[in-house]
NUVOZA-455271 format. One record per residue (C-alpha): residue number from 0; z, y, x. Coordinates in steps of 0.2 Angstrom, whole numbers, plus 5000, padded with zeros to 4 digits. Each point is the difference from the previous one (the first is absolute). Last residue first. Layout:
<atom><k>NUM</k><z>Z</z><y>Y</y><x>X</x></atom>
...
END
This chain:
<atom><k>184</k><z>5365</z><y>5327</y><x>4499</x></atom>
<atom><k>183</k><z>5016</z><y>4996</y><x>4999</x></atom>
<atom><k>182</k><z>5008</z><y>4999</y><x>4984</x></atom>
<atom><k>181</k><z>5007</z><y>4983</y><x>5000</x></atom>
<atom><k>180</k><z>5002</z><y>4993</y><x>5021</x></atom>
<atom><k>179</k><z>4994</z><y>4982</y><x>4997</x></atom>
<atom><k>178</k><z>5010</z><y>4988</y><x>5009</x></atom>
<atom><k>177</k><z>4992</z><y>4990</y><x>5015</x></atom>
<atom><k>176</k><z>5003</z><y>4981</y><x>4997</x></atom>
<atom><k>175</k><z>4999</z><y>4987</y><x>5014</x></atom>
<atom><k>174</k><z>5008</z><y>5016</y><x>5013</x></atom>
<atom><k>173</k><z>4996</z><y>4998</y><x>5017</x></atom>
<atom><k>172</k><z>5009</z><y>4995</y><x>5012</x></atom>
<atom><k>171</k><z>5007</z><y>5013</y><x>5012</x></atom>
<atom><k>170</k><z>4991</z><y>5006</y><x>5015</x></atom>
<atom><k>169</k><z>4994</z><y>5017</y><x>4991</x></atom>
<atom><k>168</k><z>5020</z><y>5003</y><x>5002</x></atom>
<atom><k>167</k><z>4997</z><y>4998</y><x>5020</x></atom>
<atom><k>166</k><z>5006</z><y>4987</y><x>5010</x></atom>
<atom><k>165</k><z>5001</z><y>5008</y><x>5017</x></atom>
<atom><k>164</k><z>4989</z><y>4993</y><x>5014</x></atom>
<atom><k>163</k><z>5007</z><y>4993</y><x>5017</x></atom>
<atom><k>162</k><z>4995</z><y>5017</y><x>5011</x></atom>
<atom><k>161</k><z>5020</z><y>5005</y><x>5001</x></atom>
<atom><k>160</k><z>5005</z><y>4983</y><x>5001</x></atom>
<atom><k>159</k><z>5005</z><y>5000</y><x>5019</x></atom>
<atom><k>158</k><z>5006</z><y>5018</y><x>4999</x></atom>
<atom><k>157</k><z>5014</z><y>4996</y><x>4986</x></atom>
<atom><k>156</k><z>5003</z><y>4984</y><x>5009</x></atom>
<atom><k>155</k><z>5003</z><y>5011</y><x>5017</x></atom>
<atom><k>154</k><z>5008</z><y>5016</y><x>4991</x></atom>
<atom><k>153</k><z>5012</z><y>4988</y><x>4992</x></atom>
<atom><k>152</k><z>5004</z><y>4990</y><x>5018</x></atom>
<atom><k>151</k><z>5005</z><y>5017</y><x>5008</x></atom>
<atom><k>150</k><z>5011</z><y>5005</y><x>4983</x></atom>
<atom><k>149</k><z>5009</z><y>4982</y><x>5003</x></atom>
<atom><k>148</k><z>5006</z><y>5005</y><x>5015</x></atom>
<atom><k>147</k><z>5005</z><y>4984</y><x>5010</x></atom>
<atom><k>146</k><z>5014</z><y>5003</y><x>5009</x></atom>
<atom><k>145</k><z>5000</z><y>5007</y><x>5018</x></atom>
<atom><k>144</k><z>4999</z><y>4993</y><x>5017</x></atom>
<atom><k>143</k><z>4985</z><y>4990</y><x>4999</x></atom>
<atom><k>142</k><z>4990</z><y>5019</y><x>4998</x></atom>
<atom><k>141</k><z>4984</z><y>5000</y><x>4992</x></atom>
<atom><k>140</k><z>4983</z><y>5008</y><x>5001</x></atom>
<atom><k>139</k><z>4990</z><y>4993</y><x>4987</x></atom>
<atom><k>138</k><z>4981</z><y>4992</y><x>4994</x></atom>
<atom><k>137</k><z>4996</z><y>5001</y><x>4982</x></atom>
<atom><k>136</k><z>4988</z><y>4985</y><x>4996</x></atom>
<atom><k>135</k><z>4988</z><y>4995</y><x>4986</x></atom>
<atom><k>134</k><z>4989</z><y>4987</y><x>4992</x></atom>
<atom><k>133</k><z>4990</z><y>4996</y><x>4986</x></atom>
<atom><k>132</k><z>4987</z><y>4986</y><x>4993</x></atom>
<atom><k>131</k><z>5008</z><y>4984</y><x>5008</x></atom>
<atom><k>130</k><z>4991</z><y>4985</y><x>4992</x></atom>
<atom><k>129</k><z>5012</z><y>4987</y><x>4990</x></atom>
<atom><k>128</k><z>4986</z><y>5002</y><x>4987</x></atom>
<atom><k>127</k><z>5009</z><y>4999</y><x>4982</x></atom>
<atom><k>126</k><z>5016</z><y>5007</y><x>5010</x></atom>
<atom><k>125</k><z>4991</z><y>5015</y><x>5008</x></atom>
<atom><k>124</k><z>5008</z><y>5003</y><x>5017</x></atom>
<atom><k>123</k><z>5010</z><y>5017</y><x>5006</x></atom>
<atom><k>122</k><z>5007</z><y>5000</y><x>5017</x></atom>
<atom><k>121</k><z>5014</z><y>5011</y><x>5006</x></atom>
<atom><k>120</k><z>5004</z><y>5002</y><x>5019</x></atom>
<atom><k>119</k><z>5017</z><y>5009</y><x>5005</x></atom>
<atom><k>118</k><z>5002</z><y>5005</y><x>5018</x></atom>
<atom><k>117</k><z>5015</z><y>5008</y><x>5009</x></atom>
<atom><k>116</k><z>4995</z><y>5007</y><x>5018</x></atom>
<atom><k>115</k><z>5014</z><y>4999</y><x>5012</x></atom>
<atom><k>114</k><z>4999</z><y>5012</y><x>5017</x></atom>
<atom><k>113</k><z>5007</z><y>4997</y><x>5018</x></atom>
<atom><k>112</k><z>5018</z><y>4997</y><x>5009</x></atom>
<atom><k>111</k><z>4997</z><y>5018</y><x>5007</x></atom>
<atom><k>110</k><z>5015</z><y>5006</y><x>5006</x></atom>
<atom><k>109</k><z>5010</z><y>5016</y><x>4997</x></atom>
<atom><k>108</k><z>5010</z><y>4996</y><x>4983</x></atom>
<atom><k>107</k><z>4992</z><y>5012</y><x>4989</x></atom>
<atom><k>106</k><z>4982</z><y>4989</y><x>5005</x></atom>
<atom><k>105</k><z>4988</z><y>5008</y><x>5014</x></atom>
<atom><k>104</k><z>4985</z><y>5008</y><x>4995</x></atom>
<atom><k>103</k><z>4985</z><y>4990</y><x>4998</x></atom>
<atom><k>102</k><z>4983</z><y>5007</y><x>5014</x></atom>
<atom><k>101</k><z>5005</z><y>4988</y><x>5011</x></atom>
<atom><k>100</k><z>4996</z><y>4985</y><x>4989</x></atom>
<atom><k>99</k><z>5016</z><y>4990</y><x>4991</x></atom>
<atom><k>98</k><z>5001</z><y>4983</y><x>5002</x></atom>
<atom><k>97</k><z>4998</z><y>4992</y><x>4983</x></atom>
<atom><k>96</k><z>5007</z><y>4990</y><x>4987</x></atom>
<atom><k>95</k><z>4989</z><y>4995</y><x>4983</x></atom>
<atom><k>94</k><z>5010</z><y>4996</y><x>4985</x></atom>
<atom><k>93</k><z>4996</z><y>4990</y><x>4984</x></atom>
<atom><k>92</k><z>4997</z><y>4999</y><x>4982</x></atom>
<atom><k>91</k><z>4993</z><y>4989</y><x>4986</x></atom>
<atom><k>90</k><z>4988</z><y>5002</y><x>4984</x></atom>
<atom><k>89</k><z>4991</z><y>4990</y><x>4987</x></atom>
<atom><k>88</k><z>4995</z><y>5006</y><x>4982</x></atom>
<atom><k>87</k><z>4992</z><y>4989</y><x>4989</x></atom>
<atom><k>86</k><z>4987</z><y>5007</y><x>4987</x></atom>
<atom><k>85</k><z>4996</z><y>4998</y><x>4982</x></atom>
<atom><k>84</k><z>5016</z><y>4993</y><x>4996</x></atom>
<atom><k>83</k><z>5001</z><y>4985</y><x>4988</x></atom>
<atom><k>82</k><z>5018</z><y>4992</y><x>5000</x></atom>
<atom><k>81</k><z>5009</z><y>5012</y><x>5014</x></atom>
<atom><k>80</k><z>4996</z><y>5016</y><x>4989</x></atom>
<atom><k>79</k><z>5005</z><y>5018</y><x>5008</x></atom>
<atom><k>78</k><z>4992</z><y>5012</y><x>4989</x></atom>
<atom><k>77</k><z>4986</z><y>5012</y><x>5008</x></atom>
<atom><k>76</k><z>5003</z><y>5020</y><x>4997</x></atom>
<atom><k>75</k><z>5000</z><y>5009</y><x>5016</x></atom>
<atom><k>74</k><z>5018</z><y>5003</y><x>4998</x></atom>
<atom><k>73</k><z>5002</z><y>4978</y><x>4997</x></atom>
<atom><k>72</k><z>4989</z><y>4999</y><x>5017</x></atom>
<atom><k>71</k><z>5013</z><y>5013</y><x>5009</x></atom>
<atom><k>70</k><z>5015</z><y>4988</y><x>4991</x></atom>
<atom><k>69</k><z>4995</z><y>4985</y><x>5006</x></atom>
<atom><k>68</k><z>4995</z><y>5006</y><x>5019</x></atom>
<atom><k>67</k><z>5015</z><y>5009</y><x>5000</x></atom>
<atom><k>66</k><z>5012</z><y>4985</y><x>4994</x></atom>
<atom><k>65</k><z>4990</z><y>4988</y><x>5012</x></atom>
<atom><k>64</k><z>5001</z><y>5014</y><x>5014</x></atom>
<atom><k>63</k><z>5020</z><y>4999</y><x>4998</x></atom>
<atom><k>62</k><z>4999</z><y>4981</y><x>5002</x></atom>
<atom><k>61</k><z>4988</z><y>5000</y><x>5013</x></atom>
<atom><k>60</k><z>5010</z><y>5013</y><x>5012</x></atom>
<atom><k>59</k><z>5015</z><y>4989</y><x>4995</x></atom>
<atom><k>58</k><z>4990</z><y>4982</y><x>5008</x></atom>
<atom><k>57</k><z>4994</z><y>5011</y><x>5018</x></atom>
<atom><k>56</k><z>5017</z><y>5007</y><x>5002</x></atom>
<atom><k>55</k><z>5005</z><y>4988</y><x>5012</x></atom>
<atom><k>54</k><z>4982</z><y>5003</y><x>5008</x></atom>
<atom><k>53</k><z>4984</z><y>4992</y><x>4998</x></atom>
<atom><k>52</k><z>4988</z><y>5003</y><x>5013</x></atom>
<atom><k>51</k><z>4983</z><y>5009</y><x>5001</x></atom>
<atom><k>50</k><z>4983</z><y>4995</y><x>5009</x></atom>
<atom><k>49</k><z>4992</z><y>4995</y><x>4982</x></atom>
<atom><k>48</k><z>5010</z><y>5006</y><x>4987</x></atom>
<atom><k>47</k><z>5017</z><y>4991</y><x>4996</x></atom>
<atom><k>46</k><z>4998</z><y>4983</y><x>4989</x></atom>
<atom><k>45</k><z>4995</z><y>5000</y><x>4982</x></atom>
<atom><k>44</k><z>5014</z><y>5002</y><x>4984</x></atom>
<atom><k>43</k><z>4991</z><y>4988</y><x>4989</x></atom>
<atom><k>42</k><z>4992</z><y>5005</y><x>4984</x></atom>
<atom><k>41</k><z>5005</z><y>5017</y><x>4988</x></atom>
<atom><k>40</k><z>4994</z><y>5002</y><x>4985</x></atom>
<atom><k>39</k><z>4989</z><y>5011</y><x>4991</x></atom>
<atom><k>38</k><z>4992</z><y>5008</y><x>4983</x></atom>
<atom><k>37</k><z>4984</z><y>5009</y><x>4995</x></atom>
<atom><k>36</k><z>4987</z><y>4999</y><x>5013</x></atom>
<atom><k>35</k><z>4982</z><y>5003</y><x>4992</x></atom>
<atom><k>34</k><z>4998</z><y>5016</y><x>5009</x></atom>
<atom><k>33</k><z>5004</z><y>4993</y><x>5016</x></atom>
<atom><k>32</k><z>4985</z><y>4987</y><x>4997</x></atom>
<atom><k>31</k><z>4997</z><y>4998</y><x>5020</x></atom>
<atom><k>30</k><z>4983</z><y>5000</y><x>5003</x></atom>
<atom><k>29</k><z>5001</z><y>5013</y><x>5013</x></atom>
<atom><k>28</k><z>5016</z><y>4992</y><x>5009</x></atom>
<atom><k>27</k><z>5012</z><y>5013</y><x>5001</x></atom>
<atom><k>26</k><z>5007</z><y>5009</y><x>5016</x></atom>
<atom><k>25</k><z>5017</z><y>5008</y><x>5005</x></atom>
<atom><k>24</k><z>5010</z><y>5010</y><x>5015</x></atom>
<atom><k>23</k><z>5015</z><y>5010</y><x>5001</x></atom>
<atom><k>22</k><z>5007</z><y>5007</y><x>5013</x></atom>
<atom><k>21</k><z>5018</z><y>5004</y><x>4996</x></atom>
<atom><k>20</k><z>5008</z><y>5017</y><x>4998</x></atom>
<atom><k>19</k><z>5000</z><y>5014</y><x>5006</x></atom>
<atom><k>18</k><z>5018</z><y>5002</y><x>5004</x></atom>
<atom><k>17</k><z>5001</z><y>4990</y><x>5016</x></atom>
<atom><k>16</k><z>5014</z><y>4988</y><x>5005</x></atom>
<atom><k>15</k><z>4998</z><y>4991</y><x>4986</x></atom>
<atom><k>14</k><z>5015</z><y>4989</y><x>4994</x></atom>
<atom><k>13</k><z>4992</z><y>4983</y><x>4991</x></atom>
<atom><k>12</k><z>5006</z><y>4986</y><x>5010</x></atom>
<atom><k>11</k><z>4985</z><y>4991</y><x>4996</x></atom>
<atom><k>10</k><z>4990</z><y>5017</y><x>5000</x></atom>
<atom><k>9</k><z>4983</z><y>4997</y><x>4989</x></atom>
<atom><k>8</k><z>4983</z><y>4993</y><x>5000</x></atom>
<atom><k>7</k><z>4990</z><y>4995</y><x>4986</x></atom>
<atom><k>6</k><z>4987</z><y>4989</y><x>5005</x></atom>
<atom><k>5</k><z>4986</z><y>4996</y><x>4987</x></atom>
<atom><k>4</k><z>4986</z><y>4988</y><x>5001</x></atom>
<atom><k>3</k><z>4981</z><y>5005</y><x>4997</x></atom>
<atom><k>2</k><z>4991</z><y>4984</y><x>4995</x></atom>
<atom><k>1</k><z>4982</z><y>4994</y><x>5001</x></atom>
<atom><k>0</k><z>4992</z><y>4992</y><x>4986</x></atom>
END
């Protein structure tokens, strides 16, 4: 069975310079029993994505995106569950430096040092299968010189599991024994 992974990308350091928001991209394994899923872990923190770098803020980014992650899954109604989760959620963080083209304006301060990207990759495995089924990735525009902005990093995880199915109240277990409504007919 072939596999979709998931990269969820996001701003390591978190302070967009842009207001639109991060790019977001996602894909699901076809035979991936989303619908099934009912509660989560986390597994290992994984290495920055491929052709980014950790930075000093590499290890907070991934503690603020843990507690998002976490509570965006919890919103979208799965229960964290380390003992017998349904799926295991991986996810790490990095930074991309580059020269800025000719058509990039000038920084406040008058030079052009270059460009930082923040990315956060999120990958989504089934823990009966340990085959990835889901991934995502928000892409950002970030300043090093500022704090990380923990609203930038929200809108990120927020975008990154926007397509992972919600838990629905027709998703609950069903009851052993329907009561009979008297008088109904």
């Amino acid at each position: 069975m072939k596999t979709i992974a998931l990269l969820a990308v996001l701003a390591t350091a978190c302070y967009s310079t842009r207001g639109s928001g991060p790019e977001v991209e996602s894909a699901a394994s076809q035979n991936a029993p989303l619908g099934e899923y009912r509660t989560f872990s986390f597994g290992f923190a994984e290495n920055p994505p491929a052709s980014f770098d950790a930075s000093p803020r590499s290890l907070e980014v991934q503690r603020r995106a843990r507690e998002l992650i976490g509570a965006a899954l919890r919103e979208k109604g799965y229960v964290e569950d380390d003992t017998t989760p349904s799926f295991v959620v991986r996810f790490g963080a990095g930074i991309q430096q580059q020269l800025e083209s000719a058509g990039v304006q000038e920084n406040s301060t008058g030079s052009s040092d270059g460009i930082s990207f923040g990315k956060l990759k999120v990958d989504i495995f089934d823990a009966s299968t340990k085959t990835e089924v889901w991934r995502g990735s928000a892409l950002s525009l970030i300043d090093l010189n500022r704090d990380i902005d923990d609203r930038v990093l929200e809108r990120a995880v927020h975008g990154v599991l926007a397509s992972f199915p919600t838990r629905t109240a027709t998703d609950a277990q069903p009851v052993a024994n329907p009561v009979a409504t008297v008088g109904a007919r």
